[in-house]
C-alpha positions as a Python dict, from the first residue, in 0.01 Angstrom:
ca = {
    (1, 'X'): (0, 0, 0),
    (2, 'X'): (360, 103, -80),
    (3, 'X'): (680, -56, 22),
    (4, 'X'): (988, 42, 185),
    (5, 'X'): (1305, -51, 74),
    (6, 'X'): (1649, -36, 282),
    (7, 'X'): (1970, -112, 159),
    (8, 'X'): (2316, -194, 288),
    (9, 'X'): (2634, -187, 112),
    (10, 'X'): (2922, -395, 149),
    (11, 'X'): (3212, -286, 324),
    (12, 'X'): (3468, -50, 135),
    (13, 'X'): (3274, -40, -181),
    (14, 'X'): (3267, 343, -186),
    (15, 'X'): (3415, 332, -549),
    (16, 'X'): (3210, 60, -646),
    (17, 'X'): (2907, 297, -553),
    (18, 'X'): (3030, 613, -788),
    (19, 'X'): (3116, 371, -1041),
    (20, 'X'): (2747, 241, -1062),
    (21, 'X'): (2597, 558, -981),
    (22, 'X'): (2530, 725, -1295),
    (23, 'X'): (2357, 371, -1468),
    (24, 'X'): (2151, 401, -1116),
    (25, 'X'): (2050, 719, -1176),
    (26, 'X'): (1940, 672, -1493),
    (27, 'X'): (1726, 339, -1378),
    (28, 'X'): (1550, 598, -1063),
    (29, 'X'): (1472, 795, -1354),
    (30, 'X'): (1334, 563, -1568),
    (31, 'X'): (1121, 419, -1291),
    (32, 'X'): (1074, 806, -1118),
    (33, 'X'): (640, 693, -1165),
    (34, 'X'): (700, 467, -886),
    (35, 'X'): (935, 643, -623),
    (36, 'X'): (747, 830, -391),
    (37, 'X'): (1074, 863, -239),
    (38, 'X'): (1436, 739, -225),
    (39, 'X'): (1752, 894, -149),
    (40, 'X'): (2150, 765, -10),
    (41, 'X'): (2202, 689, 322),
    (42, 'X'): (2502, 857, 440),
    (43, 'X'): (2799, 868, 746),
    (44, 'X'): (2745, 1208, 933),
    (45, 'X'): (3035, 1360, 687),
    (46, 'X'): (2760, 1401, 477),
    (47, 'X'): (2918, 1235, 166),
    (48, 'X'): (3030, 899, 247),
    (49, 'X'): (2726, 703, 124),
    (50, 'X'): (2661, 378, 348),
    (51, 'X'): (2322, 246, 173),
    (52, 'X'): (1968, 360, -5),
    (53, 'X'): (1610, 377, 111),
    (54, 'X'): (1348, 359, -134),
    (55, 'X'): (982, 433, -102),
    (56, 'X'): (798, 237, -405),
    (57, 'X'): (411, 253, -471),
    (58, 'X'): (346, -103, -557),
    (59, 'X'): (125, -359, -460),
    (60, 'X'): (293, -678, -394),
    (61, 'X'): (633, -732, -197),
    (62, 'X'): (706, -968, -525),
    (63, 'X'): (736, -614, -728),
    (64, 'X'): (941, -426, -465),
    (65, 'X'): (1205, -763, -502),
    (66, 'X'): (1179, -694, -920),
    (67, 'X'): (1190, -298, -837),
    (68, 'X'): (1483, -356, -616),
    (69, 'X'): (1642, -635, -838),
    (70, 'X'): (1664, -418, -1115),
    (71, 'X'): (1839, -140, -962),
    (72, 'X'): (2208, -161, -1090),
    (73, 'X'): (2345, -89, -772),
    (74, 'X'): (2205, -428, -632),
    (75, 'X'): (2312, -618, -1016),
    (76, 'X'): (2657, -441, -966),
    (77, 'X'): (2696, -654, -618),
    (78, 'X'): (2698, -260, -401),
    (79, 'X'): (2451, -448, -146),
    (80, 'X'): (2537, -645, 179),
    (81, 'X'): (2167, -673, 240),
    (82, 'X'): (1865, -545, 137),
    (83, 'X'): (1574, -572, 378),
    (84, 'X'): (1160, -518, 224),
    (85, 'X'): (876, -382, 431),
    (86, 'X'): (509, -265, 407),
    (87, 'X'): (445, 88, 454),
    (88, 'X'): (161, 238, 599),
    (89, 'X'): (150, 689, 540),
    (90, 'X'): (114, 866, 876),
    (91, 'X'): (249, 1190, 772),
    (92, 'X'): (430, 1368, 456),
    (93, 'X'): (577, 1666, 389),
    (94, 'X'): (438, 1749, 737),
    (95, 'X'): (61, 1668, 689),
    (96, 'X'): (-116, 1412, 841),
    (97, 'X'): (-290, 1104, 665),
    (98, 'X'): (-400, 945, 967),
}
């Protein structure tokens, strides 16, 4: 059963984030197999990005952490907090899996 990731970055670190974004990219990428999705949390200005949630299909909350661990963004020090749940399909891309 997949996992959901949510992130929160530190105050004032929107530099940080563009600075690290291109080595993140390239680590989504590398691990694109198990994103189901993932994507920047953002203020309503529609730029300013404020976090990242991350759907992973794994099996264990112990590879989400190594998933998650490896990201650069959370090696770079970007993350206030970074919170790991269980996630259960109910719908996608508007169909149901219930």
């Amino acid at each position: 059963m997949p996992y959901m990731i949510e992130t929160f970055d530190k105050p004032d670190t929107g530099e940080l984030r563009q600075q690290l974004r291109p080595s993140h990219l390239d680590y989504l990428e590398q691990n694109k197999k198990l994103l189901l999705a993932c994507g920047a949390k953002l203020l309503d200005d529609g730029v300013t990005g404020t976090g990242s949630f991350y759907i992973v299909d794994v099996e264990t909350r112990e590879e989400a952490q190594a998933f998650i661990d490896g990201d650069p963004f959370t090696s770079g020090g970007l993350f206030d907090r970074i919170v790991i749940n269980r996630w259960r399909k109910a719908y996608l891309n508007g169909e149901s899996y219930l």
